[in-house]
VOGU-3710 file (C-alpha; in Angstrom, 3 decimals, decimal comma):
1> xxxxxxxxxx> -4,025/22,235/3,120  -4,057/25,238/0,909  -6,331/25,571/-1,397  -4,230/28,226/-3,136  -1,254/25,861/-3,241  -2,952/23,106/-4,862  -4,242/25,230/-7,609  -0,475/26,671/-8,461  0,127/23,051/-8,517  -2,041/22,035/-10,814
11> xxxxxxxxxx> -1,111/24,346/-13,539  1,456/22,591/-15,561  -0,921/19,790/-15,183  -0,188/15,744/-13,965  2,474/15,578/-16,922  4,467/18,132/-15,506  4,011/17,950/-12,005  6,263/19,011/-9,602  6,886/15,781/-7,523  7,811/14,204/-10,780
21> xxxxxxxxxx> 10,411/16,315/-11,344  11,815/16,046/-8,190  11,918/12,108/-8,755  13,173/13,029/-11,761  16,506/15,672/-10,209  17,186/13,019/-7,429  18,048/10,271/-9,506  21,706/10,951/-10,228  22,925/11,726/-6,650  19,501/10,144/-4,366
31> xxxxxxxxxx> 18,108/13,784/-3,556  17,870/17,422/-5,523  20,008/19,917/-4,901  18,905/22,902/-2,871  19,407/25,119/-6,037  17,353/22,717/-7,970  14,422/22,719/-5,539  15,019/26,737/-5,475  14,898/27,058/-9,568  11,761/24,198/-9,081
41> xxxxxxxxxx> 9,998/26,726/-6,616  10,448/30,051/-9,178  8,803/27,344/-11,749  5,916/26,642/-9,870  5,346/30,208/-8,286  5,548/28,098/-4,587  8,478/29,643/-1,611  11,363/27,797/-1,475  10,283/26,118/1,826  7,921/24,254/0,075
51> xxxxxxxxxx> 10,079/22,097/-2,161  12,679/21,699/0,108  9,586/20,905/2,814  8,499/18,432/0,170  11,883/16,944/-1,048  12,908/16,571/2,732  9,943/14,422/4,021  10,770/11,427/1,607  13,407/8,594/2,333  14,624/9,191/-1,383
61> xxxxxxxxxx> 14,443/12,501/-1,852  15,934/13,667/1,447  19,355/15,229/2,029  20,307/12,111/3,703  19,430/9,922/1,166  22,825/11,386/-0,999  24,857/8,688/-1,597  23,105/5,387/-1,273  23,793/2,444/-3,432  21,639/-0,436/-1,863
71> xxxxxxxxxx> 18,895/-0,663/0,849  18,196/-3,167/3,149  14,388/-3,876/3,767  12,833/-3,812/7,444  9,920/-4,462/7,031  8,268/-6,643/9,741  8,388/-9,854/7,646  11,717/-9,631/7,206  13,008/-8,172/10,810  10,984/-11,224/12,072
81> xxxxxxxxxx> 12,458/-13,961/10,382  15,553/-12,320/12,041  17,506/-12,398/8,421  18,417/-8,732/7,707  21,300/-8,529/9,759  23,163/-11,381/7,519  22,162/-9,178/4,545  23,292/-5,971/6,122  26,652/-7,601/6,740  26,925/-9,051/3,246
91> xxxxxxxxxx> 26,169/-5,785/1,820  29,007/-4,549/3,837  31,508/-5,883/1,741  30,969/-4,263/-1,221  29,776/-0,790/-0,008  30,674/1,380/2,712  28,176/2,085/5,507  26,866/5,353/4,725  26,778/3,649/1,234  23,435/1,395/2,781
101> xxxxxxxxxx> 20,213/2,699/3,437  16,938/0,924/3,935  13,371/0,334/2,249  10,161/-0,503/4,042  9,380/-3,991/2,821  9,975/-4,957/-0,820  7,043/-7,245/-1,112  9,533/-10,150/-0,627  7,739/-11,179/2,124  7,622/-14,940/0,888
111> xxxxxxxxxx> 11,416/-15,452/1,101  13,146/-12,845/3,194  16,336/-11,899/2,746  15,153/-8,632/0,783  16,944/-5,591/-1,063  17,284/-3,322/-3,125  19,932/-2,146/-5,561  20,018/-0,366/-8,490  16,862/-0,113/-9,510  16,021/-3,877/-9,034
121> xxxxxxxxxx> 14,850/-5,775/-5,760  16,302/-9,131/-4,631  15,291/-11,486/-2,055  16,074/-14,963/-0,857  19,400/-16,557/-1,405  20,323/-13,522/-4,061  22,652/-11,664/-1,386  24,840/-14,836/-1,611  25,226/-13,738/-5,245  26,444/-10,167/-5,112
131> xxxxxxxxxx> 29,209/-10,005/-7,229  26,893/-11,174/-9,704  24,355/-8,846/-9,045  26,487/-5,442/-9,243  28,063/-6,301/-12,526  24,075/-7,472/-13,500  22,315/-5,466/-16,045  19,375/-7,437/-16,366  16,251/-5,272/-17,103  13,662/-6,483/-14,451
141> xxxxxxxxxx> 14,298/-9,450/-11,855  11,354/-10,726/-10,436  10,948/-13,323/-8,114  8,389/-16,553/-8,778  5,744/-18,107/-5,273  2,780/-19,657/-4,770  0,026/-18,045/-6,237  -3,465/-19,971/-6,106  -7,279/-19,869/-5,843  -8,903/-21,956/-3,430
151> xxxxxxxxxx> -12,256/-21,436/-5,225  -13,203/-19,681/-8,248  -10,428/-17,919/-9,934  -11,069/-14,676/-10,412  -7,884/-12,134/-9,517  -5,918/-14,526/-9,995  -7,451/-16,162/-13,405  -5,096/-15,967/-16,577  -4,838/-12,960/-19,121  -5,742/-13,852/-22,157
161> xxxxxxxxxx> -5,241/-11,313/-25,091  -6,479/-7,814/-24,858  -8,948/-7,653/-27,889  -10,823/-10,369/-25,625  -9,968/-9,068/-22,105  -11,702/-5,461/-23,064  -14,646/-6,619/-24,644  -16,544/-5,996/-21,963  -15,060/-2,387/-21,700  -15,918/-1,850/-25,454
171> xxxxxxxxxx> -19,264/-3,297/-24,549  -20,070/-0,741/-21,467  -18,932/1,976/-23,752  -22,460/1,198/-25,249  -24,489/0,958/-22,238  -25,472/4,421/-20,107  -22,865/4,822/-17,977  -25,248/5,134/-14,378  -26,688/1,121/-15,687  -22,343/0,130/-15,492
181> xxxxxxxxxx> -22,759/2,088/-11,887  -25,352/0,260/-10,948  -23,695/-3,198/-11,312  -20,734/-2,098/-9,577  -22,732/-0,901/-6,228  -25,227/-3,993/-6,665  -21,951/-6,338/-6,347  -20,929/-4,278/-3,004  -17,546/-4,607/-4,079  -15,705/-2,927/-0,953
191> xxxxxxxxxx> -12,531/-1,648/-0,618  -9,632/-3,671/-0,043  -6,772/-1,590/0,965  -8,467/-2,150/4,469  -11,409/0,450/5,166  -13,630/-1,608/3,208  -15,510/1,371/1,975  -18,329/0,559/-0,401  -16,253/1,305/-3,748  -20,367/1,897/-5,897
201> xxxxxxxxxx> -20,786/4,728/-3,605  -17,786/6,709/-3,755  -17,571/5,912/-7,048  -21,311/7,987/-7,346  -20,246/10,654/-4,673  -17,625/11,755/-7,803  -19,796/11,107/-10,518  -22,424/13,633/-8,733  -20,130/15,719/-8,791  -20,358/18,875/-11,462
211> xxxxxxxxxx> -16,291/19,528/-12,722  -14,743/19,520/-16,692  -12,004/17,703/-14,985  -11,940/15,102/-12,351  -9,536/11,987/-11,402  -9,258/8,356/-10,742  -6,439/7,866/-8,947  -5,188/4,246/-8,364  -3,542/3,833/-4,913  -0,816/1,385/-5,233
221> xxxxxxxxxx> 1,518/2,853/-2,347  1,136/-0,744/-0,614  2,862/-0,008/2,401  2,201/-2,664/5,105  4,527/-4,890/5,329  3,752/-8,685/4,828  1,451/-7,806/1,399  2,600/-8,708/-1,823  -0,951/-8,705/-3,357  -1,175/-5,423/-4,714
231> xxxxxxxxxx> 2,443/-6,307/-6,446  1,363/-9,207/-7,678  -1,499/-7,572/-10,004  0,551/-4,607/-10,929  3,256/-7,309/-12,131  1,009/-10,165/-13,198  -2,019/-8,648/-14,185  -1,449/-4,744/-14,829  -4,766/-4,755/-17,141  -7,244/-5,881/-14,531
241> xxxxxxxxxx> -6,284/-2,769/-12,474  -5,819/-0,713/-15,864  -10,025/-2,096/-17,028  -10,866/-1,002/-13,369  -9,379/2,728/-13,765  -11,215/2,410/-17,391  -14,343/1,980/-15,900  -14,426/4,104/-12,585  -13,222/7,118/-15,289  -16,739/5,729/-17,624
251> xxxxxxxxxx> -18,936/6,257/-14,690  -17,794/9,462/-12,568  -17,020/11,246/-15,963  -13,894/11,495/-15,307  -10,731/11,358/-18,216  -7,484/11,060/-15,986  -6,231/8,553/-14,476  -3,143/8,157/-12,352  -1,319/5,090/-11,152  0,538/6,008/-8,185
261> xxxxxxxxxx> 3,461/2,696/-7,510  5,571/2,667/-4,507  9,427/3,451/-4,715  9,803/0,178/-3,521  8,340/-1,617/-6,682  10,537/-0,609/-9,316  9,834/-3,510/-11,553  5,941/-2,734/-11,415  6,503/0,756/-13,127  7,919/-0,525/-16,262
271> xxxxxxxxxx> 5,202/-3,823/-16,248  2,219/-1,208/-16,125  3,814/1,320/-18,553  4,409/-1,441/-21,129  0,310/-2,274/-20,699  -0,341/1,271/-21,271  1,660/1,537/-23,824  -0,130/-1,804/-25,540  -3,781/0,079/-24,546  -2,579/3,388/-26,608
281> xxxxxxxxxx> -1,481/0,583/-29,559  -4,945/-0,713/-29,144  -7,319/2,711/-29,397  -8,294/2,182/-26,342  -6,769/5,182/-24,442  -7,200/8,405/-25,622  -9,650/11,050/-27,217  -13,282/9,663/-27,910  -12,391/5,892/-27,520  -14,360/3,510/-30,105
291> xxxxxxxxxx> -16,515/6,904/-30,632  -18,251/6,342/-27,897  -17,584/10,256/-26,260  -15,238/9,064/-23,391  -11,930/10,043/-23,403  -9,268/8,785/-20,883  -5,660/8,801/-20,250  -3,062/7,306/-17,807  0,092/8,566/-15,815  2,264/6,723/-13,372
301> xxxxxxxxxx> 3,414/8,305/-10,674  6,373/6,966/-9,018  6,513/7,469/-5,194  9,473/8,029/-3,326  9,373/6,323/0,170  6,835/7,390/2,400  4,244/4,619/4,076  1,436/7,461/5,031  1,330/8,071/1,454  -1,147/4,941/1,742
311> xxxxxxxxxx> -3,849/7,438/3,241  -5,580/8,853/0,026  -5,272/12,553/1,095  -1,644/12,276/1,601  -1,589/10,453/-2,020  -3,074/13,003/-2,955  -0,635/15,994/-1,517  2,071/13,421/-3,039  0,712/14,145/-6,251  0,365/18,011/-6,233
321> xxxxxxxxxx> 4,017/18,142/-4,531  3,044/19,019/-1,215  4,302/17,569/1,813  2,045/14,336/1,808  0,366/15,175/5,000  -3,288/14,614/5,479  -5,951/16,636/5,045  -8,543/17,159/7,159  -11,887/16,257/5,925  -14,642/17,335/5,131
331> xxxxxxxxxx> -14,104/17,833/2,217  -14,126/14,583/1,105  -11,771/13,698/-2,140  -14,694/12,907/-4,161  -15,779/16,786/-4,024  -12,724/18,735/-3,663  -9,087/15,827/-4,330  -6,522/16,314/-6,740  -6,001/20,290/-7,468  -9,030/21,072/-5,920
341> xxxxxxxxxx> -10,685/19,021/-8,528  -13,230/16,099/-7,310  -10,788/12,569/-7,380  -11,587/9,013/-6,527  -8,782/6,946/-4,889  -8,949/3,310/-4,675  -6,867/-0,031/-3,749  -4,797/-2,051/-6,517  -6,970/-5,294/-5,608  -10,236/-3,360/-5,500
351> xxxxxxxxxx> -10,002/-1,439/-8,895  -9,219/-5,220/-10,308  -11,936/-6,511/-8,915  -14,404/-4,589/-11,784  -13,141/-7,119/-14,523  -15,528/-9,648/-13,067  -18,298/-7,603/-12,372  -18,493/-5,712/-15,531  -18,396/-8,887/-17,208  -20,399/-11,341/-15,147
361> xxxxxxxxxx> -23,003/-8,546/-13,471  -22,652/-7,071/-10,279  -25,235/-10,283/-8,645  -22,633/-12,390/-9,936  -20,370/-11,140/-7,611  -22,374/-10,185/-4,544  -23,059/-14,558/-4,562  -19,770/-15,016/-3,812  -18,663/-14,565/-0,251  -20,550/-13,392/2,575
371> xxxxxxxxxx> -23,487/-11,028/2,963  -21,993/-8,230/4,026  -17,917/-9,043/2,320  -18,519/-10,363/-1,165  -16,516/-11,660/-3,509  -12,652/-12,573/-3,409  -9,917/-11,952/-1,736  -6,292/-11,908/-1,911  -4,031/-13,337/1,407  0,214/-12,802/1,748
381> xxxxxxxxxx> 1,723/-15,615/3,036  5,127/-15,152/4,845  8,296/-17,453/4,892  6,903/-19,101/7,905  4,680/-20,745/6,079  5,344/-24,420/4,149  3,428/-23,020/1,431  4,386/-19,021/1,605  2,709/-16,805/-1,359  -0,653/-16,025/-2,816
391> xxxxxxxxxx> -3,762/-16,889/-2,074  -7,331/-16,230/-3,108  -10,094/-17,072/-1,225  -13,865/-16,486/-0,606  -14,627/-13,734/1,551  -15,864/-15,832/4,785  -13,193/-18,769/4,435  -12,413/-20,024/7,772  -9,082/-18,412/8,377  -8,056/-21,951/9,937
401> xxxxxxxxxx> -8,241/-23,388/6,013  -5,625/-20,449/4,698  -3,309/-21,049/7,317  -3,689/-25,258/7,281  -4,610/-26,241/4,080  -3,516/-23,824/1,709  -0,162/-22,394/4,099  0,527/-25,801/4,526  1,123/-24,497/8,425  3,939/-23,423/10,047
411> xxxxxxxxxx> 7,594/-24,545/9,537  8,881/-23,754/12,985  6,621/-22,708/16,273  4,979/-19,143/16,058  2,559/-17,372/18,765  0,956/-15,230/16,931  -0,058/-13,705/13,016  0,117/-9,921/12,642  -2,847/-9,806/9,915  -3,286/-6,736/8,273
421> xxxxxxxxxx> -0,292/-4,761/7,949  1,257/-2,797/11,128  -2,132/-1,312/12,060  -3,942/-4,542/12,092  -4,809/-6,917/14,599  -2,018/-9,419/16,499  -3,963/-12,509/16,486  -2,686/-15,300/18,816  -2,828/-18,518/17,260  -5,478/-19,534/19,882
431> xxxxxxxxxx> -7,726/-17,490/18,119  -7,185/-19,071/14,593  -10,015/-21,238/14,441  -12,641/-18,416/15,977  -11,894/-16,356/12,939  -12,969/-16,224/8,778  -11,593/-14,307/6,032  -14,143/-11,269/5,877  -14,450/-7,962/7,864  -16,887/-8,584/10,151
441> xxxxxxxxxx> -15,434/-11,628/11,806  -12,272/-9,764/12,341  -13,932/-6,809/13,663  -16,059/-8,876/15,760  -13,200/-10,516/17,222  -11,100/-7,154/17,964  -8,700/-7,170/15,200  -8,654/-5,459/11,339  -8,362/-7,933/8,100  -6,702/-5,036/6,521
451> xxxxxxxxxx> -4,834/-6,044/3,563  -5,101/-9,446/4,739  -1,427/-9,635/5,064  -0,324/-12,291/7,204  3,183/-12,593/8,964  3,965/-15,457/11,898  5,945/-13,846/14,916  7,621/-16,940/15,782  7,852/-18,110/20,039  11,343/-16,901/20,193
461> xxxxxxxxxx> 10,657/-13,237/19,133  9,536/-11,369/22,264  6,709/-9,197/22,135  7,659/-6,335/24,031  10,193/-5,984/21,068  7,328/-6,423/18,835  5,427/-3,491/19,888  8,799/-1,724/20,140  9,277/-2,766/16,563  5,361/-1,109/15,416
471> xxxxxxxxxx> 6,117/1,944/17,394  9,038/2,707/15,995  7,593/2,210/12,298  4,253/4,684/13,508  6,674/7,730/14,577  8,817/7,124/11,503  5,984/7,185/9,444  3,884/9,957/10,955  3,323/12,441/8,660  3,471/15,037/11,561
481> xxxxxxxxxx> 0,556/16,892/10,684  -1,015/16,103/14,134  0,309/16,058/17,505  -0,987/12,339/19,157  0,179/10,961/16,068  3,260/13,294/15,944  4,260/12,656/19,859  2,516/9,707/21,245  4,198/7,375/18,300  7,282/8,547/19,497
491> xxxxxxxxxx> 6,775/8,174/22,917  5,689/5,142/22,657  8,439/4,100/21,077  10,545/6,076/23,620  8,542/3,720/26,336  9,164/0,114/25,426  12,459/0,742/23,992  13,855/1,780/27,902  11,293/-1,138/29,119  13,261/-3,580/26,865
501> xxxxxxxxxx> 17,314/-2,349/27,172  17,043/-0,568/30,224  15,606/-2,520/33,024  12,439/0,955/32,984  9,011/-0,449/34,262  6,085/1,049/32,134  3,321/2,873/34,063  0,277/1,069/33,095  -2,003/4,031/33,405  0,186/6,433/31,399
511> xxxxxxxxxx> 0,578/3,878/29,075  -3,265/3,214/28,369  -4,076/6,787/28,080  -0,595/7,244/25,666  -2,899/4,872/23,350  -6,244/5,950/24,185  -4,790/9,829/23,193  -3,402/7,810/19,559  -6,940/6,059/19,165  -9,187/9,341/19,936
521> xxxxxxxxxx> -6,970/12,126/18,861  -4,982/11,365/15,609  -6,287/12,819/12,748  -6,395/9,212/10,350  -5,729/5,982/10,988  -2,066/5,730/11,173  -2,165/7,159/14,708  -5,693/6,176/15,288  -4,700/2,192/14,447  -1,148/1,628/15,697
531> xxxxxxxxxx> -3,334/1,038/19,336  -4,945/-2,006/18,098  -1,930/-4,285/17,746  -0,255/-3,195/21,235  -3,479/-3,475/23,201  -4,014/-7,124/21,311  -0,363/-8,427/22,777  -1,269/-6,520/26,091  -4,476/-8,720/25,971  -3,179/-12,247/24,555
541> xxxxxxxxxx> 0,127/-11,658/25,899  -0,267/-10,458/29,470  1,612/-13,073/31,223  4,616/-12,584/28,564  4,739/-8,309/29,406  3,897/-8,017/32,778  7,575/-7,832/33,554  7,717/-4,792/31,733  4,699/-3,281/33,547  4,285/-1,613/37,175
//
């Protein structure tokens, strides 16, 4: 990272940044033209290489993306319920090839059959209605699951109206600000994108922090595929992430915040905007807010196709324009983030989380769960599922009860979950019952809750092209910045891939030290977690891949 750079970057401000504008030049052809990222560089005093670096890395900013009418989603949900190609075909007949690109899960993960087109995302039996759906000019189109609380209903309880679902805001606005702090890390609210960092103490590395300006970034680039959650509150419940931003700006003394939404939730843009837009009505947004001093304002971000961008220093290169690789740290983003300035980045599901625990007390929340995972959580439920959707549960809920009880269990035969997204665990159903809804226990037990994403690989999907399947996402995903990320993803992939068409037997020792290089060398998680899944089927699935092993 350049220090330099990010500084340029940051002088036309979040309103005018330069990723925007790319977004912004793309959307009439699917990428800027290389004059446009040339008269873009001159703007920002930044070489040419830069913006083309930057517009280049992206799936819709890209040269190749020129073109493209619809996308097909392949995310793992989807590629194993086996439905894509039917869509791909149907597609097909109303678009050339080169026409058809694809997305990285939708967040349709309850119904299959995802894609996108035109702005809008369509799942289930939709791709039976195409002739509808091109002539369509329906604003949003969003889809309708299961959504329920097995206990108290907190994420998931109803809006009410926003003079009575900011009180407590209002109220906190009247308190000292390090008392709010206090309640949050007293709750041990930890994050739930899947590090489970505690969110009180990051939250108090910024605020310790001396800076005029600093950020709270809201990281809702919800990648893995199999989670809806994050979707669900952006769509459902946009002010319970908005409060959360509210407060974390209170207590770091910080007045910006940005909501960063995946590409691949276009209806979730225009949800959150219209909440801002109701908080600006309201006075509470803005310059010295109910007089109390703070000031705070939002932006939205929109990404544009790129699953590292989940890593909070490659948000936060997304941001400045960079390409969104990661940074090495120390620094951490809490002292030195967003141009240089100190930034806190958290989860969708973990800045919502604050509603109940500025309202209720941070003990409140900490008596809910376990002792060391409190409070509620949010679980995606695939289409394999009787009962596919949303659920929230107590942190420390037998994992047997989600899947039983409120999954309703399977509807055909499956082997094993994939919980967490593609860097988390591959639980074997063996292992349901040995296992509860909180980090520990999965840690324990050699997996990663994660998002606490769930998707069923059914008996008739074979693992080897499972881990062929996570491979190939890891090297497509890689960022690049280091080399066992940059390689051993793609040799990996390389590996299984002539182990599964071509008949090649997999050195065992080459291929252990190929994912102890990933596990000890990468330089974040992406790399450093794609080992966990393939050394889980290794495990649980010996007997299954030994034909694929000399």
């Amino acid at each position: 990272m350049s220090d330099n750079l990010s500084e340029l970057l940051g002088r036309k401000k979040v309103d005018q940044s330069l990723f925007n504008k790319m977004g912004e030049l793309a959307k009439p052809t699917g990428a800027p033209s290389d004059e446009e990222l040339a008269k873009l560089a001159d703007a920002f005093l930044i070489g040419k290489a830069n913006t083309y670096g930057t517009a280049s890395f992206y799936d819709f900013l890209k040269p190749e993306n020129k073109g493209k009418k619809a996308y097909v989603c392949n995310g793992t949900a989807c590629v194993c319920a086996g439905t894509q190609n039917t869509v791909s075909n149907s597609l097909k007949e109303h678009f050339k090839e080169d026409e058809i690109g694809h997305m990285t899960c939708l967040g349709r993960c309850h119904e299959n059959n995802a894609f996108h087109y035109n702005g809008k995302n369509y799942s289930g039996d939709a791709f039976q209605n195409l002739d509808n759906i091109i002539n369509s000019q329906n604003e949003l189109n969003q889809d309708s699951y299961n959504v329920k609380a097995s206990g108290k209903a907190i994420l998931t309880q109803s809006f009410t109206t926003i003079a009575d679902f900011y009180k407590p805001f209002i109220d906190a606005l009247q308190k000292d600000s390090a008392t709010v702090l206090e309640e949050i890390k007293t709750s041990n609210v930890r994050g739930r994108g899947g590090a489970g960092f505690p969110m009180g103490l990051k939250l108090e590395f910024c605020r310790n922090v001396e800076n005029t300006t600093k950020f709270i970034i809201c990281n809702a680039d919800e990648g893995d595929p199999g989670a809806f959650s994050d979707r669900y509150l952006l769509e459902h419940r946009p002010h319970s992430v908005l409060f959360g931003m509210l407060i974390s700006g209170y207590v770091t003394h910080a007045n910006y915040g940005i909501v960063y939404i995946r590409a691949e939730y276009p209806e979730a843009v225009k949800i959150v905007q219209d909440a801002i837009d109701d908080l600006r009505n309201e006075g509470l947004i803005g310059d010295n807010i109910y007089d109390s001093g703070f000031s705070f304002d939002f932006k939205i971000i929109q990404a544009q196709g790129s699953y590292i961008c989940g890593e909070e220093t490659a948000l936060i290169n997304s941001i400045e324009g960079q390409r969104p690789e990661v940074r090495v740290r120390p620094p951490y983003p809490a002292q030195k983030g967003l141009f240089n300035k100190p930034t806190v980045v958290n989860n969708v599901e973990t800045l919502a989380a604050l509603h109940y625990i500025i309202s209720n007390g941070g003990n409140a929340w900490k008596q809910i769960g376990t002792e060391r995972s409190s409070g509620t959580k949010l679980v995606s439920l695939d289409s394999f599922f009787n009962k596919p959707g949303l659920y929230e549960v107590e942190m420390g809920t037998p994992l047997s009860v989600v899947i039983n009880e409120l999954g309703g269990g399977f509807k055909s035969e499956v082997k094993a979950l994939q919980i967490g997204g593609p860097l988390g665990g591959v639980v074997p159903v063996s292992k349901i019952n040995d296992l509860t809804i909180d980090f520990e226990s999965f840690s324990k037990e050699g997996f990663l809750l994660g998002h606490a994403s769930i998707i069923c690989i059914p008996v008739s999907f074979p693992m080897m092209k499972f881990i062929e399947h996570l491979f190939d996402f890891a090297a497509y995903e890689s960022c690049g910045k280091c080399f066992p990320c940059r390689l051993g993803t793609k040799r990996g992939h390389e590996l299984s891939t002539r182990a599964l068409h071509s008949g090649h037997k997999i050195d065992q020792k080459l291929f252990s030290d190929l994912l102890t290089t990933l596990e000890q060398g990468s330089l974040c998680a992406h790399g450093g977690g794609i080992p966990l899944p393939i050394r889980n089927a290794l495990h649980y699935f010996e007997d299954e891949l030994k034909m694929y092993f000399n």
